[in-house]
N, C-alpha and C positions, 0 to 999 in steps of 0.2 A: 601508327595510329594510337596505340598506349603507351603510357608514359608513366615513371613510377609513381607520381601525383593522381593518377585517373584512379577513380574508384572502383573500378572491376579488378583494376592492381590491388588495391587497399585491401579488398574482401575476399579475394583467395589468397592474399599472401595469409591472412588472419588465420584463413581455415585451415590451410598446409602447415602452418607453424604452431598452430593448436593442438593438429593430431587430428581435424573432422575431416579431414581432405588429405590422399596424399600426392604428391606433386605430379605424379601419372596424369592423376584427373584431371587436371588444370587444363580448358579447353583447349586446342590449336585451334583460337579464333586469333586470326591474325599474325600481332606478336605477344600475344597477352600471356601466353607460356615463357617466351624469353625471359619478359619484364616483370614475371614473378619469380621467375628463376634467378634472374640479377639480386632482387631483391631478401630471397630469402638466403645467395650466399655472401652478400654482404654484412648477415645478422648471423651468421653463422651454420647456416640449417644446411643438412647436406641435399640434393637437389635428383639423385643417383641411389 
């Protein structure tokens, strides 16, 4: 359903990688967890 282009991607990866969110939060709606999780360890961020 999410993709790393989709916007709910966009806006919690922001938040997890800023420090306002940490990746626990990140809803289980769907796979919007996975795909922020790809995401922020692609950038480096640890996910764990």
């Amino acid at each position: 359903m999410f993709n790393e282009n989709s916007i709910c991607v966009k806006v919690w990866f922001t938040a997890v990688a800023t420090g306002t969110y940490m990746y626990e939060q990140v809803p289980n709606l769907f796979n919007l967890r996975e795909e922020v999780g790809k995401k922020l360890e692609q950038m480096g961020f640890p996910t764990e």
